[in-house]
KEPAVO-506379 format. One record per residue: x, y, z of N, C-alpha, C in turn. Coordinates in steps of 0.02 Angstrom, whole numbers, plus 50000, padded with zeros to 5 digits. Layout:
<nodes>
XYZXYZXYZ
...
</nodes>
This chain:
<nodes>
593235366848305592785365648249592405359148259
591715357748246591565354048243591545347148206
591305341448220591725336948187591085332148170
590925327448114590425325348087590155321148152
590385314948206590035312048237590115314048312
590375323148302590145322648406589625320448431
589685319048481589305316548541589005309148508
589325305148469589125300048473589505293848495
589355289148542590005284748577589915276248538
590395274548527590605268148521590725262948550
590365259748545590795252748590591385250348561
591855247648560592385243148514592555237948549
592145232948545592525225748564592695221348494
593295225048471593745220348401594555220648418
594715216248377595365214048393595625215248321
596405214748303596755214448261596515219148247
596565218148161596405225248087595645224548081
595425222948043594585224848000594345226748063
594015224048123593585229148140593945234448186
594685232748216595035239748249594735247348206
595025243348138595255250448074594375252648076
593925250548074593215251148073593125257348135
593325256048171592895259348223593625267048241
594135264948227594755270848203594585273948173
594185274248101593715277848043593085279948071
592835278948129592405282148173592525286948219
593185285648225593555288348278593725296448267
594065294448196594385300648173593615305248157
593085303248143592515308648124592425310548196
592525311448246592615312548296592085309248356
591875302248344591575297348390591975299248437
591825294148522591885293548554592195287348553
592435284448557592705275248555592935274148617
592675270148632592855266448701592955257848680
593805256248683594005248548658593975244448724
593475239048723593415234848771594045230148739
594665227448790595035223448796595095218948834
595065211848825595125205448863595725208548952
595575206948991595915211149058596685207549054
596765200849033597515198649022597655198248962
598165201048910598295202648863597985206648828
597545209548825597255214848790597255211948705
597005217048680597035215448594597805210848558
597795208348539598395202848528598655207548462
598425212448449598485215448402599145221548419
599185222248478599925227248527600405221948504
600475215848496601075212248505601255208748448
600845209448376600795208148311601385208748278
601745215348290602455215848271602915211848323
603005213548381603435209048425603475203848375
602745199948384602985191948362603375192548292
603205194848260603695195548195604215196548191
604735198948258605195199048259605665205748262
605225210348263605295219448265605445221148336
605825222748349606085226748412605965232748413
605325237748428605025240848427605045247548486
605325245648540605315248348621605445255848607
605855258348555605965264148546605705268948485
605095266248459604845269248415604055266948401
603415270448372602835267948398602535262248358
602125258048388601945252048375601315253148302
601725253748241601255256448172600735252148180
600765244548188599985240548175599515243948221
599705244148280599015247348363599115252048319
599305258748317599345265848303598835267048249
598845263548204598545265548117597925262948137
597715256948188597005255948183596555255348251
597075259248293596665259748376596785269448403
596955273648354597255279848363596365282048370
596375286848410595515291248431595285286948461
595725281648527595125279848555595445278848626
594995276248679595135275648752594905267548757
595305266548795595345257148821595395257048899
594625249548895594565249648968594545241548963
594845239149026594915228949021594255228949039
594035223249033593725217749083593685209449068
593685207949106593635201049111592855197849082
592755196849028592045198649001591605189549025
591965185949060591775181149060591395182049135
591565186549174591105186949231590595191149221
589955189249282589385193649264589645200449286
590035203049332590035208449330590375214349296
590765209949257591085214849166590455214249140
590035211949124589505210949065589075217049105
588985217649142588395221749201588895229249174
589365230749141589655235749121589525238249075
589555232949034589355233348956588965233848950
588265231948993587675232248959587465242149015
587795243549047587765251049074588105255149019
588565251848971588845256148958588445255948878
588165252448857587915251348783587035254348799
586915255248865586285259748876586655267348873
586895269148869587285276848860587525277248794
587735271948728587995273848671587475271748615
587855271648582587485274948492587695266148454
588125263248459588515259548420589255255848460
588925249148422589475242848458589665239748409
590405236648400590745235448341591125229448355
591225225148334591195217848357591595211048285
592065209348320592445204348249592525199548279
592165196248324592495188848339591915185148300
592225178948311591795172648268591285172748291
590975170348234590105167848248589945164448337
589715165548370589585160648428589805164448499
590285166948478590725169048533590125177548589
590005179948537589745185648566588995182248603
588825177048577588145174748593588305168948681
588755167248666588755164848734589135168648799
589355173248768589705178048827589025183548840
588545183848807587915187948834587955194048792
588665195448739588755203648703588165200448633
587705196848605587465196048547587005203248541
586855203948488586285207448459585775210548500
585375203548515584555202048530584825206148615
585185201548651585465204548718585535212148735
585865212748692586235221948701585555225248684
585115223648633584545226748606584135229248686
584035223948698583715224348772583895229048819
584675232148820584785238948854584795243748807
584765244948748584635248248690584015249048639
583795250148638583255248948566583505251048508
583975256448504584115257748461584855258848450
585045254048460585645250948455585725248848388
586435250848357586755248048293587325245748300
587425238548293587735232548315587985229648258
588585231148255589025231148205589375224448196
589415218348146589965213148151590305214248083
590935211948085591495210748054591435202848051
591665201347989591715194147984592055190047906
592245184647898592705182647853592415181747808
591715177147794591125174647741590745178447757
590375182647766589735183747783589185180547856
588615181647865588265182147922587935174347907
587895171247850587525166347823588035159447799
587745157447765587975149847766588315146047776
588615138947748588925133147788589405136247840
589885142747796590475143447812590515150347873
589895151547878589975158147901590235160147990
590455154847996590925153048083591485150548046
591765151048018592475149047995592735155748001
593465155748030593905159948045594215164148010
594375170148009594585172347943595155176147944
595665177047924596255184447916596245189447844
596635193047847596675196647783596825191947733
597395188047735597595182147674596985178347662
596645176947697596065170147683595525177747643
595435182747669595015187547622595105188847552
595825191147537596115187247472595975183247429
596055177847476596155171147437595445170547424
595005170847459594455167147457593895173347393
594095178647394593745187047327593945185047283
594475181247263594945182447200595285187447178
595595192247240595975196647228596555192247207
596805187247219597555184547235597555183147155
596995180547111596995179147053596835185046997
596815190147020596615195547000597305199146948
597785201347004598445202447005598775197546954
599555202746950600065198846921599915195146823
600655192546817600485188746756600055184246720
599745183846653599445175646679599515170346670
599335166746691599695158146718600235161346795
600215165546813600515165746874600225164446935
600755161846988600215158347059599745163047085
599435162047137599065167747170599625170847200
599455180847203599915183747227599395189047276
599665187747350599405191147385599615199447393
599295203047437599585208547420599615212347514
600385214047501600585218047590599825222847614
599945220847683599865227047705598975229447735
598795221247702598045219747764597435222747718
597515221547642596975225747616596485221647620
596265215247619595535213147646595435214047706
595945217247770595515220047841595345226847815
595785230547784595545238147756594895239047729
594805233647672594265234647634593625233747684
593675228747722593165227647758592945231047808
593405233547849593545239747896592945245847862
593305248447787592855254647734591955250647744
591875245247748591275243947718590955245147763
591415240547823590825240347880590595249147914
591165253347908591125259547924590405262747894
590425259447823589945262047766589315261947790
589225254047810588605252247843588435256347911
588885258647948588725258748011588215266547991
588675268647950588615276747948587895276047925
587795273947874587035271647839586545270347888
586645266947942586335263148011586025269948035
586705272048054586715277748102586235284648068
586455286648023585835289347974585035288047968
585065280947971584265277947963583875279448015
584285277948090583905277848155583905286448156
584255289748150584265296048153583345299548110
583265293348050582595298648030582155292648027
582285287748040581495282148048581375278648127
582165281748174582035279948238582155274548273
582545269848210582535261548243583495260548234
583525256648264584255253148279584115247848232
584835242848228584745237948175585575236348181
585635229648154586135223948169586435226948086
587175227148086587465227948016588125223948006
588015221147956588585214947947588975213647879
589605215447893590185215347841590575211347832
591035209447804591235202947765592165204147734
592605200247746593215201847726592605197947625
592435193447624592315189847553591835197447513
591215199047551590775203847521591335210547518
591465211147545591945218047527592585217447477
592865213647480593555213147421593005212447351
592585208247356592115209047302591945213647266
591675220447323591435224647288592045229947270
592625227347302593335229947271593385229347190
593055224547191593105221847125592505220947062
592005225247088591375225747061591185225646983
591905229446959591745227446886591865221746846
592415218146891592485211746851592175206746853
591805208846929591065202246965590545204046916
590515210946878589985211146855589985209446801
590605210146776590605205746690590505197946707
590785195546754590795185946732590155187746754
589705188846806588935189246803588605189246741
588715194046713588315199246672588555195946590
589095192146580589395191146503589755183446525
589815181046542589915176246574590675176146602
591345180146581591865181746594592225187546637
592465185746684592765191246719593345193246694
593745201846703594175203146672594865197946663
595105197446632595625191246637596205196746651
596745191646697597445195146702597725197246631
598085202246639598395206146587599095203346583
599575202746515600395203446528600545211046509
601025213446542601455220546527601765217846458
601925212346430602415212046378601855211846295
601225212546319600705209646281600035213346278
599965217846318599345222746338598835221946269
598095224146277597845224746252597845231646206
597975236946265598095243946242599065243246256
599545245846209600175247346245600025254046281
599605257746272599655267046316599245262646400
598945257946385598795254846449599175250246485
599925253746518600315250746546600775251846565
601285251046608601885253446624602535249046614
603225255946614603775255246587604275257346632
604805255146611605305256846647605815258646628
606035265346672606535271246632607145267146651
607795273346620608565272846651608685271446700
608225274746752608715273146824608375270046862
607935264146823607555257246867606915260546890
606845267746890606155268146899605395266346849
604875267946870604435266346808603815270546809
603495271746748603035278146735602535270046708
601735272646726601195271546702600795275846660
600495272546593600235276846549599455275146560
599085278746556598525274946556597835280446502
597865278346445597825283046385597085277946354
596645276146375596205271546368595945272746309
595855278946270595695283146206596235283146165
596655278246167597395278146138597335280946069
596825280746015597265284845952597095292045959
596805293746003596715301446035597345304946025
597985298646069598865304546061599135299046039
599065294046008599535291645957600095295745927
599955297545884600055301745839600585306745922
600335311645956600925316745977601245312746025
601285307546061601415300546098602005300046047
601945297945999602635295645963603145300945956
602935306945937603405312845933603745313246004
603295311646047603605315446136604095311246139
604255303746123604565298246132605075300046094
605235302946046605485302345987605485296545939
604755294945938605245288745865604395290545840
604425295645789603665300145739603695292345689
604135290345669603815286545623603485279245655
603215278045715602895273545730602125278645717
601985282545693601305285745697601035281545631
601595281545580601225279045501601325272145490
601745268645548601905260745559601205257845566
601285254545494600405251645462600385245045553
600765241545581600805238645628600635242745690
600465247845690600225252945737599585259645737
599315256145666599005263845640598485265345696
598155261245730597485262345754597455257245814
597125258545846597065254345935596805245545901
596445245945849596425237245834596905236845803
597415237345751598115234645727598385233445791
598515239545844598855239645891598985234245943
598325233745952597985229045986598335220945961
598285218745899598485214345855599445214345864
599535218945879600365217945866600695222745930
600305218645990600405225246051601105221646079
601335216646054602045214346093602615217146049
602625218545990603085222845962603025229645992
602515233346007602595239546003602965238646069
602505237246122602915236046183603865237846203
603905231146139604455232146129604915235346120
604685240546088604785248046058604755251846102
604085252546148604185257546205604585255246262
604755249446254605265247646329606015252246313
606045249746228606665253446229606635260746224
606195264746188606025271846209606225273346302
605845270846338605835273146391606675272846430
606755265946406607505264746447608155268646407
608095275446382608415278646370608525284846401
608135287146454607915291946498607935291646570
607925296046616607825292846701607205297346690
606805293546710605925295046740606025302946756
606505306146802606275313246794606235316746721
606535318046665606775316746620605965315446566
605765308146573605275307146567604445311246556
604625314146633604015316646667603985324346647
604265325746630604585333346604604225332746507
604485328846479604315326346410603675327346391
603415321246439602555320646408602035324446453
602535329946500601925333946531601785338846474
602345341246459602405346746399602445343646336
602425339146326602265332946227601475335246215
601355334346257600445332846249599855334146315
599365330146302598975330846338598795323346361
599505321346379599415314846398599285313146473
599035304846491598535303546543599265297646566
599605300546645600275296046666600295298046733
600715295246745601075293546806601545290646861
601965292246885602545287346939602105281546949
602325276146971602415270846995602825271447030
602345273247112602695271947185602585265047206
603315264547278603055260447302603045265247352
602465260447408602345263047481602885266647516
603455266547505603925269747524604135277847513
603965277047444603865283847399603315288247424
602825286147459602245289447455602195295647509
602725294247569602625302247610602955307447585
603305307347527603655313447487603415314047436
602955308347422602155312947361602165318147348
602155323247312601895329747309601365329147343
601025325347295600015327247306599885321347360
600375317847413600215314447476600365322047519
600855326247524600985330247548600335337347569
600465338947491599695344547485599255343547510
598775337447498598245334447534598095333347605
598725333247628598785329147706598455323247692
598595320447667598555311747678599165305447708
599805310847725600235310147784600095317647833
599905316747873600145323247929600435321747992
600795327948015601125327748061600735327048146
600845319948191600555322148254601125322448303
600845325348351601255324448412601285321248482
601695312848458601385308448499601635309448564
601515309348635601365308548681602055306948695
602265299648682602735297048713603365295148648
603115295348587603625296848558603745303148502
603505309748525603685315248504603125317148426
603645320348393603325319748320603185315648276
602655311348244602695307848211602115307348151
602385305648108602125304548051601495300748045
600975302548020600385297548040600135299247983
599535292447943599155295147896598485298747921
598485304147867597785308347880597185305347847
596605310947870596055308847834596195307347743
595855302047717595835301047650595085304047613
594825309047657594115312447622594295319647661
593995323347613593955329947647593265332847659
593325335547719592445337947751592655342247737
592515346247719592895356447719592545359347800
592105357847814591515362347866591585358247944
591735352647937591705347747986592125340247983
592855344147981593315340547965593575334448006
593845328647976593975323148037594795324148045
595075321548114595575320848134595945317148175
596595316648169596845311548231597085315448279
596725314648336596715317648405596905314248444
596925307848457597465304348496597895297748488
598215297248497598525291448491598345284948508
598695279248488598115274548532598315272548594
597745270148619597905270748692598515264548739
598635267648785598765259948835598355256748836
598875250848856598235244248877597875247948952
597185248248940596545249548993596765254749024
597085260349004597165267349020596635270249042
595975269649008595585274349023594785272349077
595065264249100594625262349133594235263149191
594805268949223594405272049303594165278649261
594435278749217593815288249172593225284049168
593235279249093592505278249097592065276149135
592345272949179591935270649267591695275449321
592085279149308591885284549355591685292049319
591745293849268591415297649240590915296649186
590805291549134590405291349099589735284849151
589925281249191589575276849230589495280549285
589735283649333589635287149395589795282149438
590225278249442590415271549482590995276949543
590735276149589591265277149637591865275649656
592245278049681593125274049681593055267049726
592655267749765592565260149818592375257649753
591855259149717591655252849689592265250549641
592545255849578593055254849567593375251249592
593635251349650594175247249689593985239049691
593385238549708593155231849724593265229849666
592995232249597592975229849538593895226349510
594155231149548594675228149531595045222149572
594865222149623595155217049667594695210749653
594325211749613593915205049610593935201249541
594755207049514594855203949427594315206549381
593925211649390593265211049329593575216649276
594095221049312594315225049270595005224349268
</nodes>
């Protein structure tokens, strides 16, 4: 079946998460990706877990896997002219180059923009970056935590008056990864019907932002951004979650709250909070939302969440849900149905669990087709079949360190 980006090839010279996961989300529409890796150590991003302390040797490496899977890796030593004399053969044959190192770096190794343009015209030249393409700060270094910190996700979260609380699991490389993908695709689209290539540039700061678009747009727009919420204090109580008998917890999220007031209290059992003048209507409510609270903590902690979930599917026509953690989520029902876990079959360690596409093409579906690669596995393929480089030359190339 066909797949939204055949026959279009990638460059990938990124490291770590945001732009790996970027050009992995290219990957799976079925690009071509070809990961340029430094020739000694490769992406520092294979050994991310090691350093943390994970003994890994017998099971697959989740950080590489989740954001280098659909692609082929070739070294070179990019500091000699004759790795660069590669790149620029090999970026005259593709569509798109994807790129996360700091400001400066691509410009004096010869990979910038203006350079590559010159074996391309219509080249879409992708950067990843921590601030943006512009001001004081925009060569300052960045990780997922400093993306965080610096959006106001970290202040976003949690109680209030509580410290900044970051959150697992790399969502300012994710977010940024989605954006820059966004852009590329947009790029890639444009040249497709006006004919021109063009430079596209994403941001761990511009992207958690627009994570957050409605609350940027109130302090813009009203002078206040949403303020942190307490669970013990909500504005709405149907806007919030509880926790049953057996330590689990259900989220309500009923934003039209005197809509099921009223059959909300029956499902719970306690009907006479419907005529409780301290509850009649979403503004009393609102006014006396730490008593009710109160009330529903103890409602709920009389039940185990299955129990629960059974109640107010059949009470009403109420708006809920589990509260997973990440752990919970490959025995989802609706993670299951979806394939948003599916099953692959890795290479070297058998069956394994991988996440699937999170969109569905129905006609021209994306997929994970390979795993990610060895370090520079695929560097005598693309040399000798996508370049036409001979095995002598091959050979020399290698005895002279360029690959």
């Amino acid at each position: 079946m066909a797949m939204p980006l055949d026959g279009v090839r990638v460059i990938d010279w990124t490291i770590w998460q945001q732009g790996p996961a970027c050009s992995a989300m290219l990957g799976d529409l079925g690009a071509e990706v070809i990961k340029i890796e430094e020739r000694v150590g490769g992406d520092p991003g294979r050994g991310v877990l090691i350093m943390a302390g994970l003994d890994i040797s017998d099971m697959p490496n989740a950080y590489f896997e989740s954001t280098n899977r659909n692609k082929k890796s070739i070294t070179l030593d990019l500091k000699k002219d004759g790795a660069k004399q590669i790149v620029y053969e090999l970026i005259a044959k593709s569509d798109i180059f994807v790129q996360n190192f700091r400001k400066g770096v691509a410009d004096r190794l010869g990979l910038d923009y203006e350079t590559l343009k010159q074996h391309n015209e219509k080249l879409i030249y992708a950067t990843a970056s921590g601030y943006g393409p512009e001001g004081p700060e925009s060569g300052d270094p960045s990780f997922d935590l400093l993306g965080q910190a610096r959006s106001g996700i970290m202040m976003a979260g949690g109680e209030p008056g509580a410290p900044p609380q970051s959150l697992a699991g790399g969502p300012a490389d994710q977010m940024g990864a989605v954006m820059m993908a966004y852009g590329i695709l947009a790029a890639y689209i444009a040249r497709e019907k006006h004919g021109t290539g063009q430079r596209v540039d994403a941001s761990h700061l511009g992207s958690m932002m627009w994570l957050q678009a409605l609350s940027v747009s109130s302090k813009v727009m009203t002078g206040g951004a949403h303020p942190r919420s307490t669970r013990a204090a909500p504005g709405n109580p149907l806007w919030n979650h509880y926790r049953c008998s057996d330590d689990q917890w259900l989220s309500l999220a009923m934003l039209q709250a005197d809509r099921y007031w009223a059959d909300f209290t029956k499902a719970i059992e306690r009907p006479e909070l419907a005529t409780d003048e301290r509850f009649l209507d979403l503004r009393v409510r609102a006014k006396n939302s730490k008593a009710c609270v109160a009330i529903l903590d103890e409602a709920f902690a009389t039940k185990p969440r299955a129990e629960w979930l059974e109640i107010l599917r059949h009470g009403g026509d109420f708006i809920f849900c589990v509260v997973n953690s990440v752990n919970d989520l490959p025995d989802d029902p609706q993670v299951i149905a979806n394939d948003y876990i599916v099953d692959f079959d890795h290479p070297r360690h058998g069956p394994t669990k991988v996440q699937g596409m999170p969109v569905k093409l129905h006609e021209t579906p994306g997929e994970v087709r390979f795993p990610a690669p060895e370090f520079g596995e695929h560097t005598e393929q693309v040399l000798t079949e996508i370049l036409g480089y001979s095995w002598e030359k091959v050979a020399e190339l290698r005895e002279r360190e360029i690959t």
